[in-house]
Each structure stands twice: as C-alpha cells, then as structure tokens.
C-alpha positions in Angstrom: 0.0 0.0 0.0 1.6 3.5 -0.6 2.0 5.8 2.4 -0.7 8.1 0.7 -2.9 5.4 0.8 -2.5 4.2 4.3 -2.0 7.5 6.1 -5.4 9.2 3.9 -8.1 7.8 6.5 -8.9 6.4 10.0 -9.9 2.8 8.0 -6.8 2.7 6.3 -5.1 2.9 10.1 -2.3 0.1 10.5 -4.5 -0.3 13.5 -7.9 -0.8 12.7 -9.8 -0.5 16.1 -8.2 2.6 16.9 -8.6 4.6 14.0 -12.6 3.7 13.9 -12.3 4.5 17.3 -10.5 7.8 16.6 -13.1 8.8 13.7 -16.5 7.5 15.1 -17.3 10.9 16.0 -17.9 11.9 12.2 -19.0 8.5 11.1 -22.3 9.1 8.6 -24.8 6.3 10.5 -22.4 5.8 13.1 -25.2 3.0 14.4 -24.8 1.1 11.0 -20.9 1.3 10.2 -18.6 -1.6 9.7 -21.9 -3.4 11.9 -21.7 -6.6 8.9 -19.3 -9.5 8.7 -18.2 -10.3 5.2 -16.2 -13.7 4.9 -12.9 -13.6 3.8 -12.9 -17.2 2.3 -15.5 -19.5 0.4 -17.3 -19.5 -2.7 -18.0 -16.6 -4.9 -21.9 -17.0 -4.1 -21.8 -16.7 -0.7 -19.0 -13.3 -0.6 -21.4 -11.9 -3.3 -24.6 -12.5 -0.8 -22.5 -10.7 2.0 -21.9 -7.5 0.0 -25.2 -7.7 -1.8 -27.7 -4.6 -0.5 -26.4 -1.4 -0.7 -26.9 -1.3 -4.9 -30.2 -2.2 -3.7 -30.5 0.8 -1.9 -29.0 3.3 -4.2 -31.6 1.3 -6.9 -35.2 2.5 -5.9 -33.3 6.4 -6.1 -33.7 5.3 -10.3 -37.1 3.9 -10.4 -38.6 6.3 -7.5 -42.2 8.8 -8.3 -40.0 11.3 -9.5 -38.9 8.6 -12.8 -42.5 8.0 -12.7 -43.3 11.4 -13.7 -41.2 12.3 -16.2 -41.1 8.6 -17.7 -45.1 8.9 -17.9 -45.1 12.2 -19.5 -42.3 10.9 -21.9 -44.0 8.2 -23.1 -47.3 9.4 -22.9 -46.1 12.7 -25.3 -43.7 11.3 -27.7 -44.1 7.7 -27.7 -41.1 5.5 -27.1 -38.3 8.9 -28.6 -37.3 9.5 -25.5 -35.9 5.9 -24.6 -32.1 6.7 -25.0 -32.1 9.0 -22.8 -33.1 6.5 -19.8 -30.7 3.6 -21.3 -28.0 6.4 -21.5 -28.8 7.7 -18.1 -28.4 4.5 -16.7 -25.3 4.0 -18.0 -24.0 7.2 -16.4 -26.0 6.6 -13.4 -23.8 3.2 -13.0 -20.7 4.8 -13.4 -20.9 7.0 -11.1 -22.2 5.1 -8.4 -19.6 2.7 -8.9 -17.0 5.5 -8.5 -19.0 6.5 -5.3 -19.0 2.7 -4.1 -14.6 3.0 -4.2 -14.5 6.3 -3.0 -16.3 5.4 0.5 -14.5 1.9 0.2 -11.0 3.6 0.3 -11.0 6.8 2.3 -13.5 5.3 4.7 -15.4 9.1 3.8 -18.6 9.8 2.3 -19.3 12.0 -0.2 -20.3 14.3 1.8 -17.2 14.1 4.4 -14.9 14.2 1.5 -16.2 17.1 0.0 -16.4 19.1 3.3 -12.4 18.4 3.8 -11.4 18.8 0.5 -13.1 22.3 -0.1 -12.6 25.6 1.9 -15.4 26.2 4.0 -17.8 28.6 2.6 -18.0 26.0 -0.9 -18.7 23.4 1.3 -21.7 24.9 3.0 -23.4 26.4 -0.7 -22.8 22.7 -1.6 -24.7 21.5 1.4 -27.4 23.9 1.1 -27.7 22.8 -2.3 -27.8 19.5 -1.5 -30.5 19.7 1.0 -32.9 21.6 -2.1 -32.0 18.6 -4.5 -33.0 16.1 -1.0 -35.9 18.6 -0.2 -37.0 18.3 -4.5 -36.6 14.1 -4.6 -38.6 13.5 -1.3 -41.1 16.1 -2.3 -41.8 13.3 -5.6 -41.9 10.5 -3.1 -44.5 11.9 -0.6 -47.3 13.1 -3.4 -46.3 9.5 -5.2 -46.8 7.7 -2.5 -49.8 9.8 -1.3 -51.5 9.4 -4.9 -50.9 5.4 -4.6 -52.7 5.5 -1.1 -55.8 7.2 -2.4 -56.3 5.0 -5.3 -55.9 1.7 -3.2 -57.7 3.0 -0.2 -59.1 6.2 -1.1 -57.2 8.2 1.2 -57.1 12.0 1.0 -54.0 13.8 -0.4 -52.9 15.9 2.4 -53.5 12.8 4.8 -51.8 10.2 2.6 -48.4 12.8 2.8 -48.4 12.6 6.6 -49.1 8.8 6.7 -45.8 8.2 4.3 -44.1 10.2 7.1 -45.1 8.2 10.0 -44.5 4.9 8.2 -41.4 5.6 7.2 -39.9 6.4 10.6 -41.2 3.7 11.4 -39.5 1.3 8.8 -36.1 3.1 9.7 -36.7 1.9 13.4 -35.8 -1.5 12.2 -32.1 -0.4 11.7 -32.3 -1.1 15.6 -32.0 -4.5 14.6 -29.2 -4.2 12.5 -28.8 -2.7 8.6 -30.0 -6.2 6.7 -33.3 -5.6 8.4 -33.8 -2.3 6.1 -32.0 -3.7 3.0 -34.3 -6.9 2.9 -37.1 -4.4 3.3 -35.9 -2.2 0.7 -35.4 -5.3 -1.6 -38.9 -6.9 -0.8 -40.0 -3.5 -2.3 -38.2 -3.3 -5.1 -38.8 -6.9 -6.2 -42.8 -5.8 -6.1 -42.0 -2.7 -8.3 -40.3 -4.8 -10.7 -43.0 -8.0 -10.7 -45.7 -5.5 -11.5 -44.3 -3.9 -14.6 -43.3 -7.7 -15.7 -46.9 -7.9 -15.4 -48.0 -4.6 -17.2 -45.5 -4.9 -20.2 -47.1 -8.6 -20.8 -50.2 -6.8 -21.1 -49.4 -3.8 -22.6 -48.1 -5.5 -25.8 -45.8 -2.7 -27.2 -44.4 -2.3 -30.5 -40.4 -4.2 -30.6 -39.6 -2.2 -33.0 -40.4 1.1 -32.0 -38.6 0.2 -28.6 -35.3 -0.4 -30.5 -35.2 2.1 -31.9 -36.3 4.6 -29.5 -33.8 2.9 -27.6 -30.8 3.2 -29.8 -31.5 6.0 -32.1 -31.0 9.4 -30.4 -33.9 12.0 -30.9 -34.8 15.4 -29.2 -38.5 15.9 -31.1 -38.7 19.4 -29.7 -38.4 22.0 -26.7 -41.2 20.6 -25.1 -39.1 17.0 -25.2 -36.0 18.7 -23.7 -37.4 19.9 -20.6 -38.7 16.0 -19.9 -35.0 14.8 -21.4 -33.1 16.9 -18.6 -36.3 15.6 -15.7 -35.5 12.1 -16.8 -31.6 12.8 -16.7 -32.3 14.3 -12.8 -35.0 11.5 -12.4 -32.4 9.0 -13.0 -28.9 9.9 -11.6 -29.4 10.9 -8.3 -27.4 13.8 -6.8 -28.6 12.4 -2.8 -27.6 8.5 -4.1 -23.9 9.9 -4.7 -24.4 10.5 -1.1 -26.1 7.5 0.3 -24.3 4.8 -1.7 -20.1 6.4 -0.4 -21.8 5.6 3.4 -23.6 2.5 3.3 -20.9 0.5 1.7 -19.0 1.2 4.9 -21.3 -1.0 6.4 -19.6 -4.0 5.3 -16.4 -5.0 7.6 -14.0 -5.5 5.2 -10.4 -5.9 5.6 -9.0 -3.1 5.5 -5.6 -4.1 3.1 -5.2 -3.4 -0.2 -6.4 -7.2 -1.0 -9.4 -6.9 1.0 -9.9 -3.0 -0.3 -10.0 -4.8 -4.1 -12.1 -7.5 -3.1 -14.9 -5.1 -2.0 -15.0 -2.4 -4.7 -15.2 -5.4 -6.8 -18.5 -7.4 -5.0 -19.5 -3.6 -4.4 -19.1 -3.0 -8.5 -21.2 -6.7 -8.8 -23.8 -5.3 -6.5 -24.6 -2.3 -8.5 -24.1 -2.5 -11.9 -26.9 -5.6 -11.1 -29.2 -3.3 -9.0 -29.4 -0.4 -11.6 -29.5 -2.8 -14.5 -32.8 -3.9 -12.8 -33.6 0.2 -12.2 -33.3 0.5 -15.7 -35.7 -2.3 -16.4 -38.7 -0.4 -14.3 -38.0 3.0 -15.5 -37.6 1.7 -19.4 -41.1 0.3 -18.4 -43.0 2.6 -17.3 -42.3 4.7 -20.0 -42.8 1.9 -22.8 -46.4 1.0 -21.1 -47.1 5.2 -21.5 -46.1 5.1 -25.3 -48.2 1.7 -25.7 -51.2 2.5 -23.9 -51.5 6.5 -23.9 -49.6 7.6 -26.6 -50.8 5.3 -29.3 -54.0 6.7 -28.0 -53.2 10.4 -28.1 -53.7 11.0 -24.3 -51.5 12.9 -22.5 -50.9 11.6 -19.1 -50.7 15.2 -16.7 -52.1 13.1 -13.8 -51.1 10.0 -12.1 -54.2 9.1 -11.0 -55.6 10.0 -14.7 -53.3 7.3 -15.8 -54.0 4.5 -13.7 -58.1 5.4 -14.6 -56.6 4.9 -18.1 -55.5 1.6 -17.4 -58.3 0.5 -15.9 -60.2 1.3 -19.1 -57.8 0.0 -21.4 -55.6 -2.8 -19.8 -58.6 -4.0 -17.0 -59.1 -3.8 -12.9 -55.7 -5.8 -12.2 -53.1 -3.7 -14.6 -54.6 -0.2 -12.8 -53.7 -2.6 -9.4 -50.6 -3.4 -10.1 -49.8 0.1 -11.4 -51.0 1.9 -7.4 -49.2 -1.5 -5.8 -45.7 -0.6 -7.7 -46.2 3.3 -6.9 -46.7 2.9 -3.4 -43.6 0.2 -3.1 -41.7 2.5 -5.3 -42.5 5.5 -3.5 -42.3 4.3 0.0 -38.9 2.5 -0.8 -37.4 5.7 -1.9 -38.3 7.7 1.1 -36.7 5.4 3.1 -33.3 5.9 1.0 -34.0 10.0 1.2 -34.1 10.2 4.9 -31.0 8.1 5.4 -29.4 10.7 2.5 -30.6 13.4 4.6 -29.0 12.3 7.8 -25.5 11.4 6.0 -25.6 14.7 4.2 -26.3 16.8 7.5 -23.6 14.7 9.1 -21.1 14.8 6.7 -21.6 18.8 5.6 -22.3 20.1 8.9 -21.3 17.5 11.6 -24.2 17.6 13.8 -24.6 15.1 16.0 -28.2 14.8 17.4 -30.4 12.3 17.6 -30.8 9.4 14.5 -35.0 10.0 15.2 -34.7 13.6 15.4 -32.6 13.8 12.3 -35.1 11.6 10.1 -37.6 13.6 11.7 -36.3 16.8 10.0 -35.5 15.6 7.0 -39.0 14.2 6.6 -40.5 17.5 7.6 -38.5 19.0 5.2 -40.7 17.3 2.6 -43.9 16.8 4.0 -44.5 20.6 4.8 -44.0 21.4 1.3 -46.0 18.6 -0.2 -49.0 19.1 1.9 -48.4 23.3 1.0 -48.3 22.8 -2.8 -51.1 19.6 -2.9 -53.6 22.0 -1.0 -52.9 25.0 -3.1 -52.9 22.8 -6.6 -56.1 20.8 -5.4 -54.2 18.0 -6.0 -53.7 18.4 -9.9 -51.0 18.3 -12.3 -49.0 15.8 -10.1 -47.0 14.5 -13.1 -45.7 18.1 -13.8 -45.3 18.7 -10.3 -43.0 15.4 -10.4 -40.7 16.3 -13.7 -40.2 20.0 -12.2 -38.6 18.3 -8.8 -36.8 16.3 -11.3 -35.6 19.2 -13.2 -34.4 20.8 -9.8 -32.5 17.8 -9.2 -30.4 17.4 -12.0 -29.2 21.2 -12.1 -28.2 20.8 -8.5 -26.0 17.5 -10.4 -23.0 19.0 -11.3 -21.9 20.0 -7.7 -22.2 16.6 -6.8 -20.4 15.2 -10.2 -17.5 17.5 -10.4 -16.4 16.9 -6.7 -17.1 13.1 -6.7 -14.4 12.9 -10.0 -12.3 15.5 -8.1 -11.8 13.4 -5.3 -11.2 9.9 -6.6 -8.7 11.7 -8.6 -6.5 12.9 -6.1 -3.6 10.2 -5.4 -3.5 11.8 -2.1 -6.4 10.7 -1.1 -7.4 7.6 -3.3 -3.9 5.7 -3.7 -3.3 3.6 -5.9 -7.2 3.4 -6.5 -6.8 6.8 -8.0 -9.1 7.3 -11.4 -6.9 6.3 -14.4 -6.8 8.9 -17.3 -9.5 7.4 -19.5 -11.8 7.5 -16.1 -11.4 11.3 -15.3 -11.7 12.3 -19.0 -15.6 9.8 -18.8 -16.0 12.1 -15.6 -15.8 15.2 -16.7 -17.0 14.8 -19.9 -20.6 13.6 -18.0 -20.1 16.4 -15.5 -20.0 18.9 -18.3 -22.4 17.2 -20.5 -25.5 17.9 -18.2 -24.2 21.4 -16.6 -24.3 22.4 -20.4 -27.7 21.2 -20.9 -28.9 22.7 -17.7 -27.3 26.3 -18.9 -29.0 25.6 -21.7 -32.4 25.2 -20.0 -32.0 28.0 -18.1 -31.4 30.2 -20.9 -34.4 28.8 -22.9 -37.0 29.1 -20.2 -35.3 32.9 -19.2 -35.8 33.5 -23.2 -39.6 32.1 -23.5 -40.1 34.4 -20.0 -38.8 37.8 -21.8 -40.7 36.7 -24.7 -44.0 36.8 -23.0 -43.2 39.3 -20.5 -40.7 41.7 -21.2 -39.6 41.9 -17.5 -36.6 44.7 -16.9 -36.5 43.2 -13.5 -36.1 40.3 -14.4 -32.9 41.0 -16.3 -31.6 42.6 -13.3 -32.0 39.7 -11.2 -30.0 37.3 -14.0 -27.2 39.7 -14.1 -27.0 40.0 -10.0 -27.4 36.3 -9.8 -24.8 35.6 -12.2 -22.5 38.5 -10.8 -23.2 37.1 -7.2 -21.8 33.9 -8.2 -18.6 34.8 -10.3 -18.2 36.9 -6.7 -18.8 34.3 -4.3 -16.5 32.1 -6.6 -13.8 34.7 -6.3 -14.1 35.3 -2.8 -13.7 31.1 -1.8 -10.4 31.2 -4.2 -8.7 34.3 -3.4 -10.9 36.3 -0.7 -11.4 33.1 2.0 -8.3 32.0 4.3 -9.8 29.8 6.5 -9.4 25.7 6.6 -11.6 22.9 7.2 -9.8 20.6 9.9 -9.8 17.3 7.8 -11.5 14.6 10.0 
C-alpha cells in the first residue's frame, strides 16, 4: 500500500480499532458502520450475498415517483423517442455510483465528508445547502407518489396520505435497531414488487419491438417541449442524494482493510450495483414503454397520475390499474426510506451535527412533508406529473456539484492511492459532468428566453445579471478572498 494510501483515513489505520475509534465521531450512520461481517474465504456466491444490499438501496433512487413522472409524461407525449435517454442515463448513473462505491471503500469518507475536507469552508456549506434543495425536491416526488398510490388503493385523501408516508417511514427506519440487513431486505422486498408489476403490465401492454429499439438506440430530441422532460429524466435518473447515500452504506460491510481486502470489495460492491441499476433500468424503461403503448398510441396525454391508472383501468382492465398503485406505493415508499438516510448522512457529513438518529429523520421528513402538503392544498391535487418532472428538473441542475467533486476526489492520489481514477476515467467524468451542466445552462437560458418573450420583465434582467454577478463573486471570494481551513477529519 503506498504511504498516501494508508496515512489518507482512519480505516486505512495500521490499527484498525483505533482509527474507527479515533473517527467515530464523524462517522455518517455511526449505528450502522462496519456493523456486517463479510467472509474472507469461500465461494464466490456466498462473498457476493455478503456484499449484496447497498446497490439495492441506491436502486429504488432510479425507479422512485419522481422517474415515474417524467417517464409517464415521456412516453405518454412522444411515444417511445425518448428511450435513449433512460438507457443512457443508466449507463452514467452506474458509473458514477460505482465511483462513489470506491470512494467510501478507500477513504472510509462519504461524499459528503470528503467534499467538506477537501473544499474551503464557505464552498462546502453552498454545496450543502444545495444538496439539501435537490433532497428537499426528490422526497417532495416521493411523498405526493406515494400519497396518490394511497388514495387510489384506499381512497385516502391527499394531504392525509403525505403525513401517513411520514409516519410509516420512521417507522420502517426503526428497524435499523436491529441491525442494517433488516432495512436492506425491506428495501429489496420492495423493489422486487415494483419490478414484478411492470413484468406484469408490459405482458399486457403488448408494445411495439420495434419502436422500442429504436427509441432505444437512435437518439432523438422531437422538440423544446421533449427537452425539458429529457433533462427531468436525466435528474429522475442519476441521483445527486444517491452519490451520497451509496459512499456511506458500503461502509457498512467489515471488510479488511488491506489493499487485497480493499480490491475484493469495490469489486462485489461493483457486482452489487451494476446488477441493482440494470434492474432500475428495467422499471424506469417500463414505465415509459407502457405510457407510449397504452396512452400515446391513444393520443392521451398523461398530466395526472391518478388520470393514468383510470386509463388503465379502461384500457388494460381492474388488475393492470392494481398493479400500477401496488408498484407506486412500493416504489414511493422505498425511496423515502433511502431519502431520509441521504438526509442524515448529508447533515452529518456537511455540517457535523450530531443529534439524535429520530430527530434527524424527523427533520428531514419535515423538510418534505411541509412542502408537499403546501403545494397539494394549493394545486387541489392536480397536475402531479408536472409537479414530479419540475422536482426532477431541480434535481439534476443541482447535479454538477455533486459530479464534479465526486471525480475530483477519486482523482486525487493523495487521497485515493493507488485506487486513483486512471486517465480514461477522469476524461468519462468530466465529460458527464460537463455534459449535463451544459444542458442545464442551456435550459436555463431557454425558459429565461420564452419568459422575456411573453413578458418583457426589466426586473427580471436585473436579477439574472445579480445572480450571475453574485456567483462569479462568491467564486472569487472562496479562491482568493477566504483564508480559512476545514480541519480534515
């Protein structure tokens, strides 16, 4: 091991007891790290079993209400078009997890740890406060998802389907009690329900093979209108919260901590996820298949998610409108689950503040539920599937500031060793990181455009150039202005 590599972090210690012990205090879930064995010996099958979960968990951040809304209004609009884009947001989606899986593997960090020690303080905090809007955005699609699939199985209202998801869910987290597997064979019960149903709904949805292909493998942007739901999907599918989630829960595993052992477990970690998003990708290519098969070929456009599963109903039958509010309510109540965990690492690892693991979930679920219950009341409940792709939207322009640090950091020797991102890696990184801040500027810029078009607002062109003069200052002032250090913990 080189000496970068074994002095960079308290689990690379030559003494593995006392460096956890040494750095417990900023352990993400302190109650759930390094808590499960992994053998060292046997068969592949049973090492794989050990390390299986935590892809699990990052999984149901791709196939959560949020996917649902911009995959419906996708298919629903332009058929089966939009297709790449969720096969090559997977693929991005998997590589960067897989870079988050190594990065919490071999600096013993999370994301969120990382990023506060390796930027100067102020950064660190606009990156947390960011990060809390993109958490704030994703659980806002998870409550009103999982609020709609209450009222059409039980006929539940709205505003009292939110706060149900928020009692239930603290709830389900109060397994963790009895140890981490408890939630991950939860979460995977869940997931494996989302994924039976739309099994079931593309048998009886019959679409058309050949418009899949190619809507799969021939890259199309049909209009403006398309672009807006290409960039939800792109937020809908990588998560900026899973970068977080999935650098802490792989430190639940108790690996060995040398550079064999290190290996062996980005390797059963790499297994793990590249199989749990390949299954994402099967839901989320789904649900927008059954919305060009069943909608679009119809020339309904799906604006509601309860308007859709009505459409089912009269097109499919009683048990595909079923299945569709049984895989909402697993997919939406498997996600929240994730996004509270996300919201306590991320509040750990920016801010390091060390309360109490109920109180924490607490907040973060409040953090949703107020909102949700604010905006369902004032909406009546309608346009839920715009609501969902706009919280997408918010997600992946907060992206970028979660992109660019995660490739920063696995690229620095000092920190990663000789697991350090090779050339061809960085230049993939990058490239991805740039690829969606450019098409977020670009968003930006069309919907400030389509505004001045309509409205002609002076004001408004005062408060883009302050914004962007605000930034290019607060830019400035961390580089050059700020002399202040974050301890490195």
């Amino acid at each position: 091991m080189s000496v970068a590599l074994a002095t960079n972090s308290s689990a690379m210690s030559s003494n593995p007891k006392q460096a956890e012990s040494s750095g417990r205090a900023f352990r993400s879930l302190p109650e759930a790290h390094r808590t499960i064995d992994v053998p060292t010996s046997g068969g592949w099958l049973k090492r794989s079993m050990a390390y299986a979960g935590p892809g699990f968990l990052v999984s149901v951040g791709y196939m959560d209400p949020g996917n649902w809304g911009t995959d419906l209004s996708g298919g629903s609009r332009f058929g089966y078009a939009l297709l790449w884009v969720i096969f090559a947001s997977n693929l991005m989606a998997q590589f960067l997890q897989v870079l988050c899986a190594r990065m919490g593997i071999v600096t013993g960090k999370d994301l969120a740890m990382a990023c506060r020690d390796y930027y100067k303080r102020p950064a660190a905090i606009a990156m947390w406060i960011l990060c809390e809007i993109a958490i704030i955005a994703c659980d806002l699609a998870e409550v009103v998802g999982s609020a709609v699939a209450l009222q059409l199985l039980f006929g539940i209202s709205l505003e009292v389907g939110v706060v149900l998801t928020g009692f239930d869910v603290l709830l389900l987290l109060g397994f963790m009690r009895f140890g981490f597997r408890k939630i991950e064979a939860i979460i995977f019960t869940l997931v494996l329900t989302v994924f039976g149903c739309f099994v079931y709904e593309i048998f009886l949805s019959k679409p058309d093979w050949a418009g899949v292909a190619h809507g799969m493998f021939v890259p199309s942007i049909p209009n403006g209108e398309a672009l807006l739901i290409a960039v939800g999907i792109l937020g809908a599918t990588v998560m900026p919260h899973n970068l977080y989630l999935h650098s802490s829960i792989v430190q639940t595993r108790a690996h060995e901590t040398k550079p064999d052992g290190i290996r062996s477990a980005i390797r059963f970690n790499t297994f793990d996820t590249v199989l749990a998003l390949s299954l994402a990708f099967f839901v989320n290519a789904a649900i927008l298949i059954l919305a060009a098969s069943v909608f679009h070929s119809t020339g309904a456009v799906v604006e509601e998610l309860n308007e859709g599963h009505k459409l089912l109903n009269m097109v499919l039958g009683a048990g595909s409108a079923t299945a569709f509010a049984i895989a909402l309510l697993a997919s939406g109540q498997s996600s929240t689950i994730t996004g509270t965990l996300a919201g306590q690492i991320v509040m750990e690892g920016f801010m390091r503040w060390k309360i109490a693991p109920w109180m924490r979930r607490l907040i973060t679920r409040c953090l949703a539920i107020v909102p949700a219950i604010l905006l369902i009341h004032f909406s009546g409940g309608r346009d839920t599937v715009q609501l969902l792709v706009i919280s997408q939207v918010v997600l992946s322009m907060q992206l970028p500031f979660a992109v660019f640090p995660l490739i920063a950091i696995t690229s620095d020797r000092t920190k990663m060793g000789e697991f350090v991102n090779s050339t061809f890696v960085k230049i993939v990184g990058y490239a991805m990181g740039a690829a969606i801040a450019g098409l977020n500027i670009y968003l930006l810029h069309q919907a400030y455009v389509d505004y001045q078009a309509l409205h002609h607002s002076i004001a408004l062109d005062a408060t883009a150039i302050l914004l962007a003069a605000g930034a290019i200052a607060f830019t400035l002032y961390v580089k050059f202005g700020y002399r202040g250090r974050v301890p490195a913990g």
